[in-house]
C-alpha positions as CSV (number, residue, x, y, z in Angstrom):
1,X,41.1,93.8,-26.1
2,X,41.6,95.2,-22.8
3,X,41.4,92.7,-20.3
4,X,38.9,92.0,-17.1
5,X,39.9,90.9,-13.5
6,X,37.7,90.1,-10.4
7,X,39.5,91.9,-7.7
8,X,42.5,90.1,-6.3
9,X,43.2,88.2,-9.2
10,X,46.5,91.3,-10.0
11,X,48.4,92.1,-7.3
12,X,47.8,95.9,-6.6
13,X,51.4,96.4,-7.4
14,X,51.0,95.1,-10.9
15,X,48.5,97.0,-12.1
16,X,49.4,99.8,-13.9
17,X,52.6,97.6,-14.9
18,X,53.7,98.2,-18.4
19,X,55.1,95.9,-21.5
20,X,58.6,97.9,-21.9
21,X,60.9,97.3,-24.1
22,X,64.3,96.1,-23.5
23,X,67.3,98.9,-24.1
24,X,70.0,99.8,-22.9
25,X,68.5,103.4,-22.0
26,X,71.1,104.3,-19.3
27,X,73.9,103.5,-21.2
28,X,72.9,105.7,-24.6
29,X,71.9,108.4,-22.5
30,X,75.2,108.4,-20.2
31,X,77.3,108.6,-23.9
32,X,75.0,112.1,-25.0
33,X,75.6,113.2,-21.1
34,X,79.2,112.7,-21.7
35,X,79.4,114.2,-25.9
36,X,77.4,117.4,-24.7
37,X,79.5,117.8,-21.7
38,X,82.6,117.5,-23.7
39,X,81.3,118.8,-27.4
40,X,78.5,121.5,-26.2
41,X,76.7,122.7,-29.3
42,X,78.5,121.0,-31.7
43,X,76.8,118.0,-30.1
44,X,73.5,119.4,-30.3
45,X,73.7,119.7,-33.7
46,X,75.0,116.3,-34.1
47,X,72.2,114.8,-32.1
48,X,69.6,117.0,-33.6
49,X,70.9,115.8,-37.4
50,X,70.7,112.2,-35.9
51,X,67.5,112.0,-34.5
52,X,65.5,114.7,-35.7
53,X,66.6,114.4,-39.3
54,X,67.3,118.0,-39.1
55,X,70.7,120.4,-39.8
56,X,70.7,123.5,-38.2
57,X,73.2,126.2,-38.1
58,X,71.4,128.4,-34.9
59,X,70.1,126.5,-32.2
60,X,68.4,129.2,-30.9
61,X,64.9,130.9,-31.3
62,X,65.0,134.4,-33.2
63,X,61.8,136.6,-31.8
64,X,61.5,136.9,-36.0
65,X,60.2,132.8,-36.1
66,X,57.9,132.8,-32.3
67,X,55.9,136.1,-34.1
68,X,55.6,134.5,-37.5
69,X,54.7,131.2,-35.5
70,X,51.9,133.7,-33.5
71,X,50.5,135.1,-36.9
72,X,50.4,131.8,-38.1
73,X,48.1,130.2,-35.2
74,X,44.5,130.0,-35.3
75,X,43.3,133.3,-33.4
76,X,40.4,131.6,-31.9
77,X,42.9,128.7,-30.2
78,X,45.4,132.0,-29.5
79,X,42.4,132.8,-27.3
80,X,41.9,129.4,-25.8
81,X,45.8,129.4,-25.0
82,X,44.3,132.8,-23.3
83,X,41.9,131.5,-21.3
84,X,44.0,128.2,-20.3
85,X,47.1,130.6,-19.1
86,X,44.2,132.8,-17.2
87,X,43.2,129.8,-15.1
88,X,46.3,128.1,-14.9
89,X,47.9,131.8,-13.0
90,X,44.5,131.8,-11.1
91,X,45.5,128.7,-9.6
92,X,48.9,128.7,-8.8
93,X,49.0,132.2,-7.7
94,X,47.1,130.4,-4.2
95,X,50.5,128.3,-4.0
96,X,52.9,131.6,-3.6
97,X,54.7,131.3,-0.1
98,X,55.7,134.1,2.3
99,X,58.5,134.9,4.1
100,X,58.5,135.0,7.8
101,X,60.1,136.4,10.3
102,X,59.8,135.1,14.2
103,X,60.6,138.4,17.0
104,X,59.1,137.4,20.0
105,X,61.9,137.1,22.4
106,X,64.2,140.1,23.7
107,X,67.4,140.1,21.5
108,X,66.8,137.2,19.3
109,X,65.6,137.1,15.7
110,X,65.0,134.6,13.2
111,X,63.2,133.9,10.2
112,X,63.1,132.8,6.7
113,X,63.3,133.7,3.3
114,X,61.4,132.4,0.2
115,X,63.6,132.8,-2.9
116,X,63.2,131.6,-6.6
117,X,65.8,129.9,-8.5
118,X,67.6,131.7,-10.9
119,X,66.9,130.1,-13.9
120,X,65.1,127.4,-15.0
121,X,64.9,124.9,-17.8
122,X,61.7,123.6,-19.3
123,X,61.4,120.7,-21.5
124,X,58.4,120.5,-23.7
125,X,58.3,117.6,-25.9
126,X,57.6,116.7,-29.7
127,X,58.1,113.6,-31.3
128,X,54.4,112.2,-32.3
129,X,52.7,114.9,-30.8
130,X,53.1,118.7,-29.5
131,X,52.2,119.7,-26.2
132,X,51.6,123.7,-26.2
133,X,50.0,122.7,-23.0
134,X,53.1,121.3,-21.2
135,X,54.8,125.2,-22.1
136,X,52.1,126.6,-19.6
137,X,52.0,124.5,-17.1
138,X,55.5,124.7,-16.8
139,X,56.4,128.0,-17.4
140,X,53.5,130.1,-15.5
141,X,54.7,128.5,-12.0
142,X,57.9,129.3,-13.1
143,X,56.9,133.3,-13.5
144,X,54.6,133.4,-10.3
145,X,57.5,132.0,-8.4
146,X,59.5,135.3,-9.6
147,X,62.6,132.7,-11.7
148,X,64.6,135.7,-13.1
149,X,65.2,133.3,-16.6
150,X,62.9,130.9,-18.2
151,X,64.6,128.7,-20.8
152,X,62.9,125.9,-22.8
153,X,63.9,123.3,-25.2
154,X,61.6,121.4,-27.7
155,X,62.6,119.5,-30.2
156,X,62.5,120.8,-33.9
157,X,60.3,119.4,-37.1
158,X,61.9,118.0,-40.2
159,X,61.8,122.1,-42.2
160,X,64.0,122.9,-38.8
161,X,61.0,124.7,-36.8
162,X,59.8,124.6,-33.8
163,X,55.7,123.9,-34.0
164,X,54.1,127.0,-34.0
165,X,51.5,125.8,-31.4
166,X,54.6,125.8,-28.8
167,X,55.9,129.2,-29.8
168,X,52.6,130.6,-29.8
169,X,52.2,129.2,-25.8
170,X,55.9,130.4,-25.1
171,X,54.9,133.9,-25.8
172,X,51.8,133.7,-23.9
173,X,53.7,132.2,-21.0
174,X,56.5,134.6,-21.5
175,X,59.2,132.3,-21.9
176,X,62.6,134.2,-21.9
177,X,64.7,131.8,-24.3
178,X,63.9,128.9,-26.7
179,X,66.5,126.6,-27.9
180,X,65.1,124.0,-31.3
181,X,67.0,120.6,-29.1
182,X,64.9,117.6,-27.8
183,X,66.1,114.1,-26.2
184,X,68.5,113.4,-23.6
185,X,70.9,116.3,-25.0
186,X,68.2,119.0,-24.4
187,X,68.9,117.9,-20.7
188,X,72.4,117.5,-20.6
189,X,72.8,121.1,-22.3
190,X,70.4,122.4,-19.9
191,X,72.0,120.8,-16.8
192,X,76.0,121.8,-17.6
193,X,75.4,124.5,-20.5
194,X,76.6,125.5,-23.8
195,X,77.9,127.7,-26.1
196,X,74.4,128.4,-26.9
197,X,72.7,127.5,-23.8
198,X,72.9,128.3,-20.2
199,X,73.1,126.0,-17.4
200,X,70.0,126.4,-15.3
201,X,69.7,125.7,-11.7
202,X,66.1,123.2,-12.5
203,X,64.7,121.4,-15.0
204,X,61.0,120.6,-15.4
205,X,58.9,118.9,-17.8
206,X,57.9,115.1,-19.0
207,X,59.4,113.5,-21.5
208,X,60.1,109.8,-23.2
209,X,62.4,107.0,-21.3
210,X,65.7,108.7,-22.5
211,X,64.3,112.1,-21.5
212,X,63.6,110.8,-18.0
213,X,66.7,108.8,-17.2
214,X,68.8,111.9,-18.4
215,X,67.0,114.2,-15.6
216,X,67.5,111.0,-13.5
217,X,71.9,111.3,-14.2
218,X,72.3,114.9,-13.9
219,X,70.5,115.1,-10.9
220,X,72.9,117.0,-8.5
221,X,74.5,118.9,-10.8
222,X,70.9,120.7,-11.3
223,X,67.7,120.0,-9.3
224,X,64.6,118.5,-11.4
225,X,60.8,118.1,-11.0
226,X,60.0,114.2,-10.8
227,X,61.1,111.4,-13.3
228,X,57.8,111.1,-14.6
229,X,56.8,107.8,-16.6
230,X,54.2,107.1,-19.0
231,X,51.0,108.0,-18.6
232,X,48.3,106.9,-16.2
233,X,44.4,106.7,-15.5
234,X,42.4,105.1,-13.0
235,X,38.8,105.4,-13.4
236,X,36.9,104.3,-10.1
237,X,32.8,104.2,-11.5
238,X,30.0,102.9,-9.9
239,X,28.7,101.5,-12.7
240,X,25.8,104.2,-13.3
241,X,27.4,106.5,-16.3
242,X,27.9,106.5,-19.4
243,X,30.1,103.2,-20.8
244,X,30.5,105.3,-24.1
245,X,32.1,108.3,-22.3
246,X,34.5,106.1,-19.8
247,X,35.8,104.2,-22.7
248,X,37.0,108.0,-24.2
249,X,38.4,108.9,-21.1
250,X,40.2,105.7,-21.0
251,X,41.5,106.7,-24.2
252,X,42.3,110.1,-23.6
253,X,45.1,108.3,-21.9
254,X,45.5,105.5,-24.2
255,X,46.5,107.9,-27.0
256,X,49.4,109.1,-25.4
257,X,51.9,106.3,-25.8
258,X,52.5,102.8,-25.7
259,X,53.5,102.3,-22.4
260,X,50.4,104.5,-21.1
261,X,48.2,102.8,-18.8
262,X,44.5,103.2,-18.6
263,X,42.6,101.4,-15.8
264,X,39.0,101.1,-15.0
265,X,37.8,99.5,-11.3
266,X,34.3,99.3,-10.7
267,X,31.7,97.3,-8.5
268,X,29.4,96.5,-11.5
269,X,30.6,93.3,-14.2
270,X,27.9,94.4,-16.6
271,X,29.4,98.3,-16.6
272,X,32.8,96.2,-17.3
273,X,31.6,94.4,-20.0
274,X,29.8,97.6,-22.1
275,X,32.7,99.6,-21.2
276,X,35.2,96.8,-23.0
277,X,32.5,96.5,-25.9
278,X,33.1,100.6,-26.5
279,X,36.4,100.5,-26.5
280,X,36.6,97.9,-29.8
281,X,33.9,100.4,-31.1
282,X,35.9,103.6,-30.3
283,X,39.8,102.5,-31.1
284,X,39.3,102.2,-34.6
285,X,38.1,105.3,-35.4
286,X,41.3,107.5,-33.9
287,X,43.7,109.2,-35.7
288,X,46.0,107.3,-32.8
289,X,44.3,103.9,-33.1
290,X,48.0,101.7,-33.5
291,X,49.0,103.6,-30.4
292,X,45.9,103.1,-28.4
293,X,45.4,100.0,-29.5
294,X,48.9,98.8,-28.3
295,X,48.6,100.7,-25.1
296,X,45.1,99.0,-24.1
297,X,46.2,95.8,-24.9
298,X,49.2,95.8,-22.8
299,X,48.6,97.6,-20.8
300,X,44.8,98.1,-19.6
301,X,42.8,96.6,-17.4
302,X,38.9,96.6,-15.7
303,X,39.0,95.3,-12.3
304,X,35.6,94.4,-10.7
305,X,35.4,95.0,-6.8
306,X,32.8,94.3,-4.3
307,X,31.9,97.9,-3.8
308,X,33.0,101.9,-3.5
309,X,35.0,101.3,-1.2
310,X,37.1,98.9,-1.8
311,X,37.8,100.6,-4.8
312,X,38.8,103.8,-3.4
313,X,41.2,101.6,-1.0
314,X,42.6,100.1,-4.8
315,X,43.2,103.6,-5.3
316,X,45.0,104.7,-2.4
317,X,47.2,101.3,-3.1
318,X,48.4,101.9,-6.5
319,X,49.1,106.2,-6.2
320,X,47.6,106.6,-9.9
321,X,48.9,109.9,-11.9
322,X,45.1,110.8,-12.8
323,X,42.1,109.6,-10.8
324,X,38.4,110.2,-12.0
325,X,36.0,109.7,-9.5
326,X,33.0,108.8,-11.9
327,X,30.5,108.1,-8.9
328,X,27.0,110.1,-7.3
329,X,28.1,112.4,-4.5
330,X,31.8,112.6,-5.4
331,X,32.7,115.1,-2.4
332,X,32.0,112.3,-0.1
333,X,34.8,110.1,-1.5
334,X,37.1,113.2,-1.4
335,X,38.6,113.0,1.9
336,X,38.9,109.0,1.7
337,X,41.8,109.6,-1.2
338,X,45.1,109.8,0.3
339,X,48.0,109.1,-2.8
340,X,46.7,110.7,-6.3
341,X,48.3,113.1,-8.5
342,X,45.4,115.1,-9.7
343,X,41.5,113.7,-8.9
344,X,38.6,114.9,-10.7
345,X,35.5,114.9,-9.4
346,X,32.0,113.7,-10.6
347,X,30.4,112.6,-14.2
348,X,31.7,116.2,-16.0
349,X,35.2,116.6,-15.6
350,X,37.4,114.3,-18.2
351,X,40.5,114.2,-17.0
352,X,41.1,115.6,-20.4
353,X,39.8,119.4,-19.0
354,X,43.0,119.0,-16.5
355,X,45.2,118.8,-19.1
356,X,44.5,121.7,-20.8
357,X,41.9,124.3,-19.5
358,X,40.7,123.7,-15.7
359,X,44.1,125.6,-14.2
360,X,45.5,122.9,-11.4
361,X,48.7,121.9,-13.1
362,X,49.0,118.8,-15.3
363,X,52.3,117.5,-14.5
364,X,52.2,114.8,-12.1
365,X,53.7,112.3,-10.2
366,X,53.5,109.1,-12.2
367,X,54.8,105.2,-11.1
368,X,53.0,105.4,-7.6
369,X,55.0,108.2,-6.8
370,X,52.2,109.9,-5.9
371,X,52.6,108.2,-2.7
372,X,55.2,110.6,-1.7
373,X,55.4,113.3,-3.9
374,X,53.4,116.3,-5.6
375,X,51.9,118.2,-9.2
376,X,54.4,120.5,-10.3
377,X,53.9,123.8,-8.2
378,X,55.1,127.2,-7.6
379,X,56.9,126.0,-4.6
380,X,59.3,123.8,-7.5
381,X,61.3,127.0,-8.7
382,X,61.4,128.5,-5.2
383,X,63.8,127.6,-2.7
384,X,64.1,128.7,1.2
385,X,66.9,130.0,3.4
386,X,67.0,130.3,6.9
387,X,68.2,133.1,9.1
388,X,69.1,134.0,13.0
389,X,70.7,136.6,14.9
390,X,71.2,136.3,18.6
391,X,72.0,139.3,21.1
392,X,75.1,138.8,23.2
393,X,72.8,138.7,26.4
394,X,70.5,136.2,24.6
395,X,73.4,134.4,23.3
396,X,74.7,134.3,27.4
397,X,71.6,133.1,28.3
398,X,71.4,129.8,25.9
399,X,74.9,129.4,25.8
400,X,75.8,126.4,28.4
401,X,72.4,124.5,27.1
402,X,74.1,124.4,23.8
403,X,77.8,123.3,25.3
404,X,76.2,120.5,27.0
405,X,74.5,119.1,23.7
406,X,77.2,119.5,21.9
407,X,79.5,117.6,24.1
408,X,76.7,114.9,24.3
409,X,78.1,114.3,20.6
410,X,81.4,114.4,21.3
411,X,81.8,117.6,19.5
412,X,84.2,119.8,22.0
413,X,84.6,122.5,19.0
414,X,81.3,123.1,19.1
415,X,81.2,123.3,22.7
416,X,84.0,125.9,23.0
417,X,82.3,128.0,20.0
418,X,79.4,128.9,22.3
419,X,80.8,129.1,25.6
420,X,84.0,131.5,24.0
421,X,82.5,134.8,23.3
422,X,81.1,134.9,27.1
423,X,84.4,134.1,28.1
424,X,86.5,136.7,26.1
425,X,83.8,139.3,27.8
426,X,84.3,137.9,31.3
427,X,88.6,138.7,30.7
């Protein structure tokens, strides 16, 4: 049973902590780092036999299995996928940056470009569940930002396939290359490349603890998104909704995983109380109970505040992946919330909507990280150079400002390198 707290009673720090399980994570993954880096696809194959209980002699996805995998999906959710990729490039088409150029001075001209990575590497999960959502968050940004390659790695099932629900995404998306690897050696072979698959330049994309603390090791040999933990809720309600319908957003969470955390604050003891009642109600009937179940009794809490405000101020404290603002007049809170990955707004958006249909992106800083860092955007696959050009007369006329910085530093090189040019014309 998920447990309730006056305010003050967990530190803010504590709670969306998690019941994790000892391993040596770092350790396994550093050994698949090391056998991919060495081994390439013969690894892969290795791995996939040992953990996904399947031998395959191509790692790659022929176009023959994504369009049997297309004619196999349900047309109507072919046109949901539709509609979700429609509002997901609505969105994110805002977030496209432009190049600039500054030319306001005689002789001098500087500017700079906006220019999108290469190619990029998406990871889309499997394991206990699919996530054809994941493919489209991940890989429309990716387009929009102009990445020349999209690559993505999923793990396969047990008949060697990849799930049709992901292939039928990847084509809607327009995903360039799809490899059948999960785990840590989908990231290794995406970060230093194979036979089969090509290094890329960043990888995006959630994924378990070994998943995470691979994109955490080859960082610097390839630029990532976030390392993204389990998954989060906070509910802030004021007590006035629906107990029945907080306790399945809650659980929209729950389901997830384990470690997921799903946290309720509110000013009202009473709304606590129903909402914990609904929750016993609700768990059992899930096709997820066991996970749910294990994830709301680690991990959840209610916490009962004296008021709004306080519990926006709880809020801004712990950075939460997913914030619903289940209150009257929800716009007026807006401006009050300063760390959250994604907030939705009012007594008719389920976080659940963000995750698959509304178009703001659904992967999200996680851990409080939200703090300091952002949803996964078009600006992830581009990156920016900068660029100057001086006239020799505008060069002459900056020339001894920049001499005497330098040699504030101690940096006589410079010094020389600014003044020598006038000097050569002066012979």
């Amino acid at each position: 049973m998920i447990r309730i707290y006056q305010y003050g009673e967990v530190p803010a720090e504590q709670i969306f902590s998690r019941v994790v399980p000892q391993t040596d994570v770092a350790g396994i993954v550093s050994e698949i780092i090391r056998e991919v880096k060495q081994s390439g696809d013969a690894a892969l194959r290795n791995y996939t036999a040992k953990f996904d209980g399947v031998k395959l002699n191509s790692l790659a996805v022929d176009e023959k299995e994504i369009e049997e995998a297309v004619a196999a999906t349900d047309p109507d959710f072919l046109r949901v996928l539709k509609r979700a990729a429609a509002n997901i490039r609505k969105f994110h088409e805002k977030q496209v940056r432009q190049s600039f150029l500054i030319n306001d001075e005689n002789g001098i001209v500087m500017g700079q470009k906006i220019i999108p990575v290469d190619r990029a590497g998406l990871y889309v999960p499997g394991g206990t569940a699919a996530y054809p959502s994941t493919v489209l968050m991940d890989a429309i940004p990716a387009k929009i930002a102009g990445v020349r390659e999209v690559v993505m790695v999923t793990p396969p099932g047990k008949d060697g396939k990849v799930n049709p629900a992901i292939l039928a995404a990847a084509k809607v998306a327009g995903i360039d290359k799809i490899f059948k690897v999960g785990g840590a050696q989908a990231i290794a072979a995406l970060a230093y490349g194979t036979e089969s698959i090509p290094k890329v330049d960043k990888i995006v994309g959630p994924g378990n603890a070994f998943v995470a603390e691979a994109k955490k090791q080859v960082f610097g040999a390839v630029s990532i998104d976030m390392i993204a933990g389990p998954s989060e809720i906070l509910i802030v309600a004021d007590g006035k909704g629906s107990p029945a319908v907080t306790a399945a957003d809650l659980l929209s969470q729950a389901e997830h995983d384990k470690l997921a955390s799903a946290v309720l604050v509110t000013d009202s003891m009473q709304f606590a109380e129903a909402v914990s009642a609904e929750l016993e109600r609700q768990i059992p009937n899930l096709p997820r109970a066991e996970i749910a179940r294990t994830s709301i009794d680690r991990n959840g809490k209610i916490i009962v505040c004296e008021d709004l405000a306080q519990a926006i101020d709880i809020s801004n404290e712990i950075a939460p992946e997913h914030l619903e603002l289940c209150v009257d007049n929800p716009f007026d809170y807006l401006d009050r919330i300063r760390h959250a990955g994604s907030v939705f707004l009012g007594r008719n958006c389920p976080e659940a909507l963000g995750d698959y249909l509304a178009g703001p992106n659904h992967t999200l800083p996680t851990g409080g990280t939200a703090k300091f860092s952002s949803p996964l955007s078009v600006d992830d696959f581009i990156k920016k150079t900068q660029y100057t050009y001086f006239t020799a007369e505008a060069l002459a006329d900056v020339a001894a400002d920049v001499a005497q910085f330098a040699e504030r530093e101690g940096l006589t090189a410079h010094a020389k390198s600014a003044l020598i040019r006038g000097e050569e014309r002066s012979k």
